[in-house]
PQR file of N, CA, C, O and H, with PARSE charges and radii, in Angstrom:
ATOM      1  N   UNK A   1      -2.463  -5.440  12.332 -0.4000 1.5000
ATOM      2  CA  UNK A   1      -3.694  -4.662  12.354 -0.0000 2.0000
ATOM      3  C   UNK A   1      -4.806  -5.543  12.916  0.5500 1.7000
ATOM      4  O   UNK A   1      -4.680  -6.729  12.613 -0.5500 1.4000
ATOM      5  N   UNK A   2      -6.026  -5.191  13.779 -0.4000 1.5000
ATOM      6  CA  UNK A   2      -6.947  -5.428  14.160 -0.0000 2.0000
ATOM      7  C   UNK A   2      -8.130  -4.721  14.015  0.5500 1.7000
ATOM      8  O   UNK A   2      -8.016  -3.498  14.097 -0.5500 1.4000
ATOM      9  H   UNK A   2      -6.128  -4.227  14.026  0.4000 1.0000
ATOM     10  N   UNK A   3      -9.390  -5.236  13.794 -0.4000 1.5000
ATOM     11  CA  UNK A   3     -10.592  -5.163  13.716 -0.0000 2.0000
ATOM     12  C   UNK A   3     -10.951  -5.312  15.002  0.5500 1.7000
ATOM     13  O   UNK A   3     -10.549  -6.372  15.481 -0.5500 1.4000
ATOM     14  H   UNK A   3      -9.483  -6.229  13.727  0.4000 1.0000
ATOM     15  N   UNK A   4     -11.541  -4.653  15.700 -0.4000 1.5000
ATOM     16  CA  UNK A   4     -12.319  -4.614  17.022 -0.0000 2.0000
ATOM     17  C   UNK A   4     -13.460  -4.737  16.872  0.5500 1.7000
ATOM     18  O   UNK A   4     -13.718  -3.755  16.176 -0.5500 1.4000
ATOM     19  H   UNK A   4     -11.867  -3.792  15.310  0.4000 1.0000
ATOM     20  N   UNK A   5     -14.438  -5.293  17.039 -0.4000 1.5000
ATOM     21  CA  UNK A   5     -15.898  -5.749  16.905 -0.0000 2.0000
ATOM     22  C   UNK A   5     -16.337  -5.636  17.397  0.5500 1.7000
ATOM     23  O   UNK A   5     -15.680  -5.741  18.433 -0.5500 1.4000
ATOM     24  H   UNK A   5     -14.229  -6.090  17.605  0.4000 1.0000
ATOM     25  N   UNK A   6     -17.612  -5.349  17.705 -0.4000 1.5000
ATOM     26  CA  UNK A   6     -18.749  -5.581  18.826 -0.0000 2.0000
ATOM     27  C   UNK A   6     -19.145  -7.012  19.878  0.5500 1.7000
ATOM     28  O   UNK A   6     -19.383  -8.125  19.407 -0.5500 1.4000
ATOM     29  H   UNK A   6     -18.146  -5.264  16.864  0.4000 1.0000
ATOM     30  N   UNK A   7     -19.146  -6.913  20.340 -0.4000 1.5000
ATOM     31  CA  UNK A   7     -19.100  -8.363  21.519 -0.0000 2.0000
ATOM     32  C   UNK A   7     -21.103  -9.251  20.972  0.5500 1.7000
ATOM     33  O   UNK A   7     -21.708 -10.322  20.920 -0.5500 1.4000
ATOM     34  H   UNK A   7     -18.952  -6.010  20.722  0.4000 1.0000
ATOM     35  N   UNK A   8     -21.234  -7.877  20.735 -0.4000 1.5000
ATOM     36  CA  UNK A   8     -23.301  -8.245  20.736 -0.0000 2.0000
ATOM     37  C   UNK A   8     -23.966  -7.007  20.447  0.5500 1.7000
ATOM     38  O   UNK A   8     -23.286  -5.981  20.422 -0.5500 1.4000
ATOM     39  H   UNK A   8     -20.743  -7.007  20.778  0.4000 1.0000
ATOM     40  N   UNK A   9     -24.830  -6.974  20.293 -0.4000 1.5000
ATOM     41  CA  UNK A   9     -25.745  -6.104  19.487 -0.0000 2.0000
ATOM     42  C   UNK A   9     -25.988  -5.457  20.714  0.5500 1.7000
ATOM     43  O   UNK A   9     -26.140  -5.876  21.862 -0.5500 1.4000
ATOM     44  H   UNK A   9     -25.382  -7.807  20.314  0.4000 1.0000
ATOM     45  N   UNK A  10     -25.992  -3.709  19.915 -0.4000 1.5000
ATOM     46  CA  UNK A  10     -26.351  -3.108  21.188 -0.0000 2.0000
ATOM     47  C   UNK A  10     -26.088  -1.372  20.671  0.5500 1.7000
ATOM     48  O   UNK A  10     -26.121  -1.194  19.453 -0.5500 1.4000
ATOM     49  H   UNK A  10     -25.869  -3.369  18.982  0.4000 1.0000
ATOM     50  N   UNK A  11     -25.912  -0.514  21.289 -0.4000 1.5000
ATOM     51  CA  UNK A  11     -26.035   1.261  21.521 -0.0000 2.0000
ATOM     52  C   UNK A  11     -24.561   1.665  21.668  0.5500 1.7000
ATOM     53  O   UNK A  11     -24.325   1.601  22.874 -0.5500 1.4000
ATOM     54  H   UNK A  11     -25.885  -0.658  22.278  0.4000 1.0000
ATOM     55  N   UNK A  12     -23.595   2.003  21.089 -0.4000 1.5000
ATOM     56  CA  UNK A  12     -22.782   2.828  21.322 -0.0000 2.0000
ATOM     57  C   UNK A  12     -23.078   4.249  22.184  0.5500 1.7000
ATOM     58  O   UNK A  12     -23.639   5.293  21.850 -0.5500 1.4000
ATOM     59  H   UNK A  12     -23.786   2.055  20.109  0.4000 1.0000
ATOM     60  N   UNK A  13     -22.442   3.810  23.455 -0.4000 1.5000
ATOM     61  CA  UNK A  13     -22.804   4.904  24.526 -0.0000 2.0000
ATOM     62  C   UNK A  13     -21.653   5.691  24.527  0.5500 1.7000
ATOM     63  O   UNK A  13     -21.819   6.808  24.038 -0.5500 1.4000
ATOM     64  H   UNK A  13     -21.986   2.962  23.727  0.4000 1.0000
ATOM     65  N   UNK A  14     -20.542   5.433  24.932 -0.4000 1.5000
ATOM     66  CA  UNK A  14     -19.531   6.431  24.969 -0.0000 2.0000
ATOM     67  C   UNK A  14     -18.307   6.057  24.267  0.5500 1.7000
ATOM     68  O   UNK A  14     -17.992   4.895  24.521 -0.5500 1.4000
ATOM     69  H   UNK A  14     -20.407   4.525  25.329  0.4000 1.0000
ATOM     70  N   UNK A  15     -17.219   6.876  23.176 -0.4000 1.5000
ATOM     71  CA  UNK A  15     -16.562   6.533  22.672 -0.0000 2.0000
ATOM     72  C   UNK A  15     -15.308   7.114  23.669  0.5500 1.7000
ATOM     73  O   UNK A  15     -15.349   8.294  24.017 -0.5500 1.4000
ATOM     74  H   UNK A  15     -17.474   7.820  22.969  0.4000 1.0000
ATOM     75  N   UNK A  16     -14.344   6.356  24.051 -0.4000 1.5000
ATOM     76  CA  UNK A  16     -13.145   7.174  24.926 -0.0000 2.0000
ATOM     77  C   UNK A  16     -12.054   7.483  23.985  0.5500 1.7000
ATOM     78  O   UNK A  16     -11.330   8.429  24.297 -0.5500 1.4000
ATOM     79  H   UNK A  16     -14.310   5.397  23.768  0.4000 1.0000
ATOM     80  N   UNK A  17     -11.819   6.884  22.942 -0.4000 1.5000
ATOM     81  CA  UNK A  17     -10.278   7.236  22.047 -0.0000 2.0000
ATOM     82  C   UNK A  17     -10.733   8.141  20.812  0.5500 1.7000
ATOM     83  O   UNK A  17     -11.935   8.071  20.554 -0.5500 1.4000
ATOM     84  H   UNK A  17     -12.407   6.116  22.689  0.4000 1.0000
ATOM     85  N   UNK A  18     -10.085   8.843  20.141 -0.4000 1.5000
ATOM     86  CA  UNK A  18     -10.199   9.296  19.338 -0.0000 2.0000
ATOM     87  C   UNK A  18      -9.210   8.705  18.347  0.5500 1.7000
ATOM     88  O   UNK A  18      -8.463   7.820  18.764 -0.5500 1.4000
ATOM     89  H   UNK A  18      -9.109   8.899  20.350  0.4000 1.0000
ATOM     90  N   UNK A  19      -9.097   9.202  16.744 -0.4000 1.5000
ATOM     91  CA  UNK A  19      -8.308   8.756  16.005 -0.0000 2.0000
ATOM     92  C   UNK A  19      -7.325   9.181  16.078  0.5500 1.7000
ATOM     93  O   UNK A  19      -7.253  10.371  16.385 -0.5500 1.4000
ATOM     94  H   UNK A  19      -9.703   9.921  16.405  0.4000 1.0000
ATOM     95  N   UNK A  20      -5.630   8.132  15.740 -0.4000 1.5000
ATOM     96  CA  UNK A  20      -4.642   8.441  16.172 -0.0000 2.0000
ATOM     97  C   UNK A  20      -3.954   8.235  17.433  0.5500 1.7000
ATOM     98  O   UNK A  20      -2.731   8.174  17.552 -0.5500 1.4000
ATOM     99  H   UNK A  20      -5.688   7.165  15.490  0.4000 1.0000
ATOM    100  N   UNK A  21      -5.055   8.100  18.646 -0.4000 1.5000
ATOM    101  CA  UNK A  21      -4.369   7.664  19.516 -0.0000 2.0000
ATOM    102  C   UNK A  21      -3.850   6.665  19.967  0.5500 1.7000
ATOM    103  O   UNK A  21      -4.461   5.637  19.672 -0.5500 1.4000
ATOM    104  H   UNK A  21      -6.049   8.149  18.549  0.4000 1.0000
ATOM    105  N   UNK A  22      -2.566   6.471  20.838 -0.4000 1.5000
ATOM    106  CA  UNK A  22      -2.293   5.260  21.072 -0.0000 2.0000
ATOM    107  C   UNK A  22      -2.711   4.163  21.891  0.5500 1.7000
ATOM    108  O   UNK A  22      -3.327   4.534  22.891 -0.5500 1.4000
ATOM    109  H   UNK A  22      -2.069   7.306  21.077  0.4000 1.0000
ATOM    110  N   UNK A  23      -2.607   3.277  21.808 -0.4000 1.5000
ATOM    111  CA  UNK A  23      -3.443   2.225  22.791 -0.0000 2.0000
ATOM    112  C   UNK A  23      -2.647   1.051  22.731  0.5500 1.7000
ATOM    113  O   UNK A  23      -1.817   0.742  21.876 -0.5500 1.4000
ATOM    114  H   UNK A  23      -2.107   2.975  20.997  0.4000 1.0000
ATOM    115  N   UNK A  24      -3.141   0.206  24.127 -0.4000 1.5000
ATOM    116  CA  UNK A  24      -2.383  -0.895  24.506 -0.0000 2.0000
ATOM    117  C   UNK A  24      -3.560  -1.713  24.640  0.5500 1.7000
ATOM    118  O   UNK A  24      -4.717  -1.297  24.697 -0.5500 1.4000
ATOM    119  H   UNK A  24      -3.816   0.457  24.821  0.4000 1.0000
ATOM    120  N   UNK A  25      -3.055  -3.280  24.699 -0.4000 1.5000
ATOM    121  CA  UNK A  25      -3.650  -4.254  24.744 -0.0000 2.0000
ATOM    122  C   UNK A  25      -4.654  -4.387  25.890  0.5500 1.7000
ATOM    123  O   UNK A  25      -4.242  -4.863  26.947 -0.5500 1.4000
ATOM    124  H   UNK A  25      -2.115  -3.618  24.653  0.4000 1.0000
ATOM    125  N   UNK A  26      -6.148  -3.949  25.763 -0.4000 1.5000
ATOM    126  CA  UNK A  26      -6.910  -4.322  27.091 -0.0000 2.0000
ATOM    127  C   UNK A  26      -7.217  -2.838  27.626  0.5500 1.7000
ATOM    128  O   UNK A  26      -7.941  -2.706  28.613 -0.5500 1.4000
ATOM    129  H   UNK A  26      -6.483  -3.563  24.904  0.4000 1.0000
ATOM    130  N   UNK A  27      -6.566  -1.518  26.859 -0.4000 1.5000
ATOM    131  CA  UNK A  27      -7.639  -0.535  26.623 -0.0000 2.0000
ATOM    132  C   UNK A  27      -8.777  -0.413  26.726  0.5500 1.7000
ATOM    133  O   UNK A  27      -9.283  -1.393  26.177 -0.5500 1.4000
ATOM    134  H   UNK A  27      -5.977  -1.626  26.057  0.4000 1.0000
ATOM    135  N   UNK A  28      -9.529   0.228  27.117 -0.4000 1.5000
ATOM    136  CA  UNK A  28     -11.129   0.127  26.550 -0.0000 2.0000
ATOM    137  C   UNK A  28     -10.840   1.512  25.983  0.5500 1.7000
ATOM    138  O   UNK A  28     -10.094   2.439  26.298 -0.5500 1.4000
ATOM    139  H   UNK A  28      -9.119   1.023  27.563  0.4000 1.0000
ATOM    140  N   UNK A  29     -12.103   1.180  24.618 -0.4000 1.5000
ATOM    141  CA  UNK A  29     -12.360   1.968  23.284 -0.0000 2.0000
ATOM    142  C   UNK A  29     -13.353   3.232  23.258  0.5500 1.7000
ATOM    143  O   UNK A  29     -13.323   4.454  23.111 -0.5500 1.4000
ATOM    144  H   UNK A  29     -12.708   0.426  24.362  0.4000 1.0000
ATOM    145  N   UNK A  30     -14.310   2.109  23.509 -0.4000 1.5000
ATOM    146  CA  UNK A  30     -15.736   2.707  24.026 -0.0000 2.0000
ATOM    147  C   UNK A  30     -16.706   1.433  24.769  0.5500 1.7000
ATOM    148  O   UNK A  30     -16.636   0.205  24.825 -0.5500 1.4000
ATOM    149  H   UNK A  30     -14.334   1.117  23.628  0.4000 1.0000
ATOM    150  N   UNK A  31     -17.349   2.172  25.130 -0.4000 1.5000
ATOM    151  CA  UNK A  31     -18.680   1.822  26.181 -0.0000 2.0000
ATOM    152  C   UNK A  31     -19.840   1.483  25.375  0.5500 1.7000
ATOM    153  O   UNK A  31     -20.335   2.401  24.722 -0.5500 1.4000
ATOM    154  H   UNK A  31     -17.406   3.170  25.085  0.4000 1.0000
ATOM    155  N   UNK A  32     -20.543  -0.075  25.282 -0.4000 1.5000
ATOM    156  CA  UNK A  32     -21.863  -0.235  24.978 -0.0000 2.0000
ATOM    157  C   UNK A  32     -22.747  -0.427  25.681  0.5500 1.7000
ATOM    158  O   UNK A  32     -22.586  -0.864  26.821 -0.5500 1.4000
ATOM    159  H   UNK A  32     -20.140  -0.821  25.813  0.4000 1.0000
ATOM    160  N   UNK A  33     -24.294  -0.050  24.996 -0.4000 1.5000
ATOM    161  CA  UNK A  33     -24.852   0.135  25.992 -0.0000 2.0000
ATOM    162  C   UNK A  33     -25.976  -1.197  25.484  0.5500 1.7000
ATOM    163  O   UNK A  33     -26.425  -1.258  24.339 -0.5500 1.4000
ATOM    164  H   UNK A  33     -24.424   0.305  24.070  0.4000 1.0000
ATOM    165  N   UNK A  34     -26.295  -2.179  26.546 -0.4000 1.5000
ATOM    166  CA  UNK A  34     -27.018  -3.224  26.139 -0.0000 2.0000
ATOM    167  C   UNK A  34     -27.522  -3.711  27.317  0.5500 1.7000
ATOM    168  O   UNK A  34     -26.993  -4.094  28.360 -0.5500 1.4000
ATOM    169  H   UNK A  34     -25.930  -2.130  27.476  0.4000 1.0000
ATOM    170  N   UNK A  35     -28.962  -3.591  26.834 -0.4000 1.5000
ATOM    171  CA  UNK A  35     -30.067  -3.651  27.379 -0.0000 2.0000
ATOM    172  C   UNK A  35     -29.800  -3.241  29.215  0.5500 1.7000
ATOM    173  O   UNK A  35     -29.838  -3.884  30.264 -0.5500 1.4000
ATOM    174  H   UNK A  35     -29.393  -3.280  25.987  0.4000 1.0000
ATOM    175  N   UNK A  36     -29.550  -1.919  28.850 -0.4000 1.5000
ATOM    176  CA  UNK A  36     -29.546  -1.080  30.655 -0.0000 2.0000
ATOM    177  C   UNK A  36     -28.266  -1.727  30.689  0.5500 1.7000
ATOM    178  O   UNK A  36     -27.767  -1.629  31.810 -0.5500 1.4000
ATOM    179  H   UNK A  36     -29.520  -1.396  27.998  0.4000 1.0000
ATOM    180  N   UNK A  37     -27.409  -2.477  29.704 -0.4000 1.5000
ATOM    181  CA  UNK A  37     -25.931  -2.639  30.665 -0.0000 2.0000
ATOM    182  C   UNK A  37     -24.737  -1.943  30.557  0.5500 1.7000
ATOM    183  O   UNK A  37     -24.961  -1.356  29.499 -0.5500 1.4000
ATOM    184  H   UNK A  37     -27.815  -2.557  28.793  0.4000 1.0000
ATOM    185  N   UNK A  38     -23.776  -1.636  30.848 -0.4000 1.5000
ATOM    186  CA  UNK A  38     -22.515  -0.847  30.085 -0.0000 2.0000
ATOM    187  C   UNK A  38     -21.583  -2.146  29.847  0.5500 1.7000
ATOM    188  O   UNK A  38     -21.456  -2.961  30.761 -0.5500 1.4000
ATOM    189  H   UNK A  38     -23.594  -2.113  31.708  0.4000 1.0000
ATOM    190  N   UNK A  39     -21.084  -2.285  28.894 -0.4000 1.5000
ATOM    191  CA  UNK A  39     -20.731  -3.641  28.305 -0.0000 2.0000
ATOM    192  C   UNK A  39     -19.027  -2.720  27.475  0.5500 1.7000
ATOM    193  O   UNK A  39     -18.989  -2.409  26.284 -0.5500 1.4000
ATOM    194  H   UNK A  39     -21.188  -1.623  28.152  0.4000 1.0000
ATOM    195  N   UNK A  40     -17.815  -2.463  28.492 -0.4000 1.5000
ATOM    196  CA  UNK A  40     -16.489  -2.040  27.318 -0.0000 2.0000
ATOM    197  C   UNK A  40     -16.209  -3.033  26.165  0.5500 1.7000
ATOM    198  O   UNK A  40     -16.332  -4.246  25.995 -0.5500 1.4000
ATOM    199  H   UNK A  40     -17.846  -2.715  29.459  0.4000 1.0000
ATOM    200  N   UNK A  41     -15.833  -2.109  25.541 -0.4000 1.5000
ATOM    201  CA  UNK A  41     -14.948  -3.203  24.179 -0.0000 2.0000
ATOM    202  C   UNK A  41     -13.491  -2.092  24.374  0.5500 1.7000
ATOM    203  O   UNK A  41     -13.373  -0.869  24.289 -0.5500 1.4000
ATOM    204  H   UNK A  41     -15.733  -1.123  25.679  0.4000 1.0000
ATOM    205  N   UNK A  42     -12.438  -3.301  24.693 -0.4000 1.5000
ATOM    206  CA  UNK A  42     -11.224  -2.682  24.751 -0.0000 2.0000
ATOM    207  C   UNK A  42     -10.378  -3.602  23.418  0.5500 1.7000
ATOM    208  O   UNK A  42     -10.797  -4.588  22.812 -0.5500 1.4000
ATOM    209  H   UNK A  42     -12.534  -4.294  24.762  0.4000 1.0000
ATOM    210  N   UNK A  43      -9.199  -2.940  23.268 -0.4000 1.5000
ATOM    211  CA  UNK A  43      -8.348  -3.134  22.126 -0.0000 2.0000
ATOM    212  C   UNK A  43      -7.660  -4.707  22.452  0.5500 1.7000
ATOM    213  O   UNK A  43      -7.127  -5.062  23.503 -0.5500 1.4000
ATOM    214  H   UNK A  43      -8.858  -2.139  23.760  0.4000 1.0000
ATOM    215  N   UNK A  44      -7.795  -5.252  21.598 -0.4000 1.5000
ATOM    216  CA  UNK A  44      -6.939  -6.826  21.472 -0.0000 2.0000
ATOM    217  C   UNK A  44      -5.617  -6.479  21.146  0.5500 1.7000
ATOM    218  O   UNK A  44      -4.936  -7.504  21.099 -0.5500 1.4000
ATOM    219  H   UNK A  44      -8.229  -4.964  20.744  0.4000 1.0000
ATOM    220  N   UNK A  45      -4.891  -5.349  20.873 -0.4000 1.5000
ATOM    221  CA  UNK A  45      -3.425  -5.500  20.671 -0.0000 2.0000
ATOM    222  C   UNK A  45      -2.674  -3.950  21.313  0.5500 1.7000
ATOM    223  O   UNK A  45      -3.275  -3.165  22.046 -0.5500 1.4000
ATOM    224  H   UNK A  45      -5.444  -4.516  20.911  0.4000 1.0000
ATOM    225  N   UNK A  46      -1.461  -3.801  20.899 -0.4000 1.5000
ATOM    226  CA  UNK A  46      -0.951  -2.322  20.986 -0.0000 2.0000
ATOM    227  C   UNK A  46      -1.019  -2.239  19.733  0.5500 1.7000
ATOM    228  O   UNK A  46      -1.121  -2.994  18.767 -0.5500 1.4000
ATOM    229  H   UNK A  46      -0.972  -4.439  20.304  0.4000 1.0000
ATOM    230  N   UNK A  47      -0.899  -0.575  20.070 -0.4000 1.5000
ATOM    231  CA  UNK A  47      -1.235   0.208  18.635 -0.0000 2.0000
ATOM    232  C   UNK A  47      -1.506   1.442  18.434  0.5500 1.7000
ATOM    233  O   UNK A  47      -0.994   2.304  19.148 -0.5500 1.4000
ATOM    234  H   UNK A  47      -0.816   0.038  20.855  0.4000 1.0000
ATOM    235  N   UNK A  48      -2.331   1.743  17.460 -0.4000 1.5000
ATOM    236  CA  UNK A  48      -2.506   3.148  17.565 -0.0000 2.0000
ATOM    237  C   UNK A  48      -4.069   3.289  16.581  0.5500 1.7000
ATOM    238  O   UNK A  48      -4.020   2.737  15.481 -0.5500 1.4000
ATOM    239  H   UNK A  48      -2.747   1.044  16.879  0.4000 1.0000
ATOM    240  N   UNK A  49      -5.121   3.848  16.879 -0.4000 1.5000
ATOM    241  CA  UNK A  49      -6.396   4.074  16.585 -0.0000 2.0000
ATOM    242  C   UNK A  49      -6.228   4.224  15.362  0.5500 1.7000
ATOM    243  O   UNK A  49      -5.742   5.347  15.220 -0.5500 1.4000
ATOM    244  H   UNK A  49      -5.161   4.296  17.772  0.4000 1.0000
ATOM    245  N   UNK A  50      -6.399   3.553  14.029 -0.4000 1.5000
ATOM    246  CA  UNK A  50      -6.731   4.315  13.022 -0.0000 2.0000
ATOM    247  C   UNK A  50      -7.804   4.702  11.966  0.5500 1.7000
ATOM    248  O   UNK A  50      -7.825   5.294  10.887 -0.5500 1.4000
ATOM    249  H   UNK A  50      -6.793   2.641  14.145  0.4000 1.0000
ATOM    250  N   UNK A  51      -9.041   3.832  13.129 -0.4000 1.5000
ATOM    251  CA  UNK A  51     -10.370   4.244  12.664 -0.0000 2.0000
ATOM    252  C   UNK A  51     -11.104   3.791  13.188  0.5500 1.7000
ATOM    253  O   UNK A  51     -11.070   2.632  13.601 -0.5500 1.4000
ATOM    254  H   UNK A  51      -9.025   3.351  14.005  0.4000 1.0000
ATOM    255  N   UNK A  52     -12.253   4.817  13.367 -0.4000 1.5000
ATOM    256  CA  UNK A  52     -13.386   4.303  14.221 -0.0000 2.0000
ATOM    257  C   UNK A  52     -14.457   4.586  12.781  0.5500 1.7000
ATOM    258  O   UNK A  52     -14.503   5.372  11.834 -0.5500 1.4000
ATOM    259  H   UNK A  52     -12.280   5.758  13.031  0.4000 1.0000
ATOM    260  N   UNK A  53     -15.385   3.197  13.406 -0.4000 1.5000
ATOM    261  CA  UNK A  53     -15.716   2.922  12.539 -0.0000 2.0000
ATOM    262  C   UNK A  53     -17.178   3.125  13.046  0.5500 1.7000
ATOM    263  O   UNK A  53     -18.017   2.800  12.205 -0.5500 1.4000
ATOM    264  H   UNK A  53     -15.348   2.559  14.175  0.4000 1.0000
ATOM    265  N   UNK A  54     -17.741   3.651  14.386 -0.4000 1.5000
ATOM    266  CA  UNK A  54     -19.027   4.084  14.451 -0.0000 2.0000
ATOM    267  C   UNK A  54     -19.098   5.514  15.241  0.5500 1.7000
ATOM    268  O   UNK A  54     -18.037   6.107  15.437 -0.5500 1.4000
ATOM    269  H   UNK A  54     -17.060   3.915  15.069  0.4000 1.0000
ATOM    270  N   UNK A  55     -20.115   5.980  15.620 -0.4000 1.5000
ATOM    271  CA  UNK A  55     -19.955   7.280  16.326 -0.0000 2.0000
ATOM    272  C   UNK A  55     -20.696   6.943  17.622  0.5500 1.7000
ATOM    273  O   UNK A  55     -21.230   5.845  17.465 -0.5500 1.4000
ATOM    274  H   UNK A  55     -20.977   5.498  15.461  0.4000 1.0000
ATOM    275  N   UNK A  56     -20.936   7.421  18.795 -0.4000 1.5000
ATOM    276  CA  UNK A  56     -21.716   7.786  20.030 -0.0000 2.0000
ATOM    277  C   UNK A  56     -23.138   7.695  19.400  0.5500 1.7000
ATOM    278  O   UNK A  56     -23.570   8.330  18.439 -0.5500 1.4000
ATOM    279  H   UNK A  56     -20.502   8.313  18.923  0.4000 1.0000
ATOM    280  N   UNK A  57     -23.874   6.592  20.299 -0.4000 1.5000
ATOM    281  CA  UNK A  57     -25.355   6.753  19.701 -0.0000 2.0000
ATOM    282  C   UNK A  57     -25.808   5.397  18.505  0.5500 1.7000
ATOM    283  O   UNK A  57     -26.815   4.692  18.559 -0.5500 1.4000
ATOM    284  H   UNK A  57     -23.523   6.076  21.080  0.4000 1.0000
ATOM    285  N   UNK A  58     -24.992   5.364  17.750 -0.4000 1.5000
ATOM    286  CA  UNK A  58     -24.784   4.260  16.735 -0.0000 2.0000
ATOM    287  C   UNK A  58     -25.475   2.850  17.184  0.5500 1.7000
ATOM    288  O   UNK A  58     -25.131   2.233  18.193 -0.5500 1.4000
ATOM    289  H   UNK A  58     -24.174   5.937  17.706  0.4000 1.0000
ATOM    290  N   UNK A  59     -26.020   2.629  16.706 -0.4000 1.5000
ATOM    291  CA  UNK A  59     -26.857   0.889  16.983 -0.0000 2.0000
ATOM    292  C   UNK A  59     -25.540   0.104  15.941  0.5500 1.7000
ATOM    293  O   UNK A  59     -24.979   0.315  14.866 -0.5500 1.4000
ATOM    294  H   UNK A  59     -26.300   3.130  15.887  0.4000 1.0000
ATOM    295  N   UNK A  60     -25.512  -0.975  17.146 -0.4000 1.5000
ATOM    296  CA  UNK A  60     -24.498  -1.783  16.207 -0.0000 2.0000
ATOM    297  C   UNK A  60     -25.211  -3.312  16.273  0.5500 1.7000
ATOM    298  O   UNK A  60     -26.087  -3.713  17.039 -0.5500 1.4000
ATOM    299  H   UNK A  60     -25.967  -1.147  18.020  0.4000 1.0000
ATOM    300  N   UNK A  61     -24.507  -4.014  15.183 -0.4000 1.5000
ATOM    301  CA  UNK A  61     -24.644  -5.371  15.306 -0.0000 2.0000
ATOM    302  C   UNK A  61     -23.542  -6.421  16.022  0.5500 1.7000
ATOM    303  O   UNK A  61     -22.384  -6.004  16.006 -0.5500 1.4000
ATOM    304  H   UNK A  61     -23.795  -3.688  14.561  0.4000 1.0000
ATOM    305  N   UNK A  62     -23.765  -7.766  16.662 -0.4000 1.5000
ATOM    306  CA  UNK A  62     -22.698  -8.209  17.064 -0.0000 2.0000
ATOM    307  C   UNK A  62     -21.980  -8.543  16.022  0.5500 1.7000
ATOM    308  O   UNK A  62     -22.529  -8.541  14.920 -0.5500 1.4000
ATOM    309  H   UNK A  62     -24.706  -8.105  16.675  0.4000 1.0000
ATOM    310  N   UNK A  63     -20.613  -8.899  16.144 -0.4000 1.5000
ATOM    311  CA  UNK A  63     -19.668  -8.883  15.576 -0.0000 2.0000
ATOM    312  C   UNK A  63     -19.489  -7.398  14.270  0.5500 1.7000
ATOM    313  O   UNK A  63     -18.872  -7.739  13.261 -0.5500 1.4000
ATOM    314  H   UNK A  63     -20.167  -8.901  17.039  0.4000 1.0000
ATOM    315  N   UNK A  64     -19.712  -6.719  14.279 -0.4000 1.5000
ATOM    316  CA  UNK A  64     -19.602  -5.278  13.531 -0.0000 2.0000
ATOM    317  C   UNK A  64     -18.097  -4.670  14.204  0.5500 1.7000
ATOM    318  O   UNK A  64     -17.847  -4.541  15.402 -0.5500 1.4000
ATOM    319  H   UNK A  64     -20.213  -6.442  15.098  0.4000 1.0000
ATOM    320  N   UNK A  65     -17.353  -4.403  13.238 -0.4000 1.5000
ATOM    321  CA  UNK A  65     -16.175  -3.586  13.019 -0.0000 2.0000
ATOM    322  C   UNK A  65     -16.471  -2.338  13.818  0.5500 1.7000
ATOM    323  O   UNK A  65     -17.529  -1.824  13.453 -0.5500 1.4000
ATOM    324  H   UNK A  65     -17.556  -4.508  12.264  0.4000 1.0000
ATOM    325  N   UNK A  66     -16.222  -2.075  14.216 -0.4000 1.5000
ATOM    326  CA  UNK A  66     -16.287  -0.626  14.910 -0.0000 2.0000
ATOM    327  C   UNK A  66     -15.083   0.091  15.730  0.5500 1.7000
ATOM    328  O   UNK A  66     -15.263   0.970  16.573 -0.5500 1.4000
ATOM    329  H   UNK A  66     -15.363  -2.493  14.513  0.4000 1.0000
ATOM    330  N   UNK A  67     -14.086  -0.326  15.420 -0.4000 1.5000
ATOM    331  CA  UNK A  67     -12.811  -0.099  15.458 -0.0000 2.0000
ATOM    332  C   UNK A  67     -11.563  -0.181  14.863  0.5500 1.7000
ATOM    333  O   UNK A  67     -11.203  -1.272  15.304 -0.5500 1.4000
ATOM    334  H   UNK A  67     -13.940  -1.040  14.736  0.4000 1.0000
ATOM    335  N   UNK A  68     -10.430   0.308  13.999 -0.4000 1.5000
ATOM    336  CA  UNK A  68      -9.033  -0.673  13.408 -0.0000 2.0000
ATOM    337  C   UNK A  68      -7.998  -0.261  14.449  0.5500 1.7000
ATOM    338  O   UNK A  68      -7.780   0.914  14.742 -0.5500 1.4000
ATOM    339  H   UNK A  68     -10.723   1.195  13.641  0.4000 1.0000
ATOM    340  N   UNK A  69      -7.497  -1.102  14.881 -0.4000 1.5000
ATOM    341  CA  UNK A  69      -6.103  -0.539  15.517 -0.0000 2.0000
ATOM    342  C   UNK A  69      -5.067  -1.095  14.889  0.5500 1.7000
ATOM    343  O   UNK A  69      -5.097  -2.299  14.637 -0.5500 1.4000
ATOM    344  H   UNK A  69      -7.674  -2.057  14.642  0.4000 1.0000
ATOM    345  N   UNK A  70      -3.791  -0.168  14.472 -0.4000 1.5000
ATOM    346  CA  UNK A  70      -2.817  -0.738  13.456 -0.0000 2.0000
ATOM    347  C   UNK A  70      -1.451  -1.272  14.221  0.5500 1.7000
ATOM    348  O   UNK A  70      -0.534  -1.771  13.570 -0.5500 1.4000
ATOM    349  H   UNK A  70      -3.767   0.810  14.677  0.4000 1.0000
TER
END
C-alpha cells in the first residue's frame, strides 16, 4: 500500500481516477494547480485506487495524503 502525497502546497485542479480504479506505476492521479502551474502527482506503485483523500478544488498542504493505492 501507498500514500501518495502532495509534492507542495497548492489547488487540486483536476482529479483523473476515481475509486477502485486500477493504476500503474507513473499514472497520473490528478493535476495541481500551483501558483499558475499544472504540477501531476502520479502513482508510485501498481495497484488499484482505494481512496482519495481530497476532492477537485481542495487546497492542500505539501506532503498531505491525498491518495492510497493498495
Amino acid at each position: 500500500m501507498a500514500d501518495i502525497c502532495a509534492p507542495m502546497s497548492g489547488n487540486i485542479w483536476k482529479i483523473l481516477v476515481k475509486e477502485g480504479d486500477k493504476v500503474k506505476e507513473g499514472d497520473e492521479l490528478m493535476i495541481m494547480e500551483v501558483m499558475k502551474m499544472e504540477v501531476p502527482i502520479a502513482s508510485e506503485c501498481n495497484g488499484v485506487v482505494k481512496r482519495l483523500a481530497v476532492s477537485e478544488e481542495d487546497a492542500v498542504e505539501a506532503d498531505a495524503v491525498v491518495a492510497v493505492v493498495e
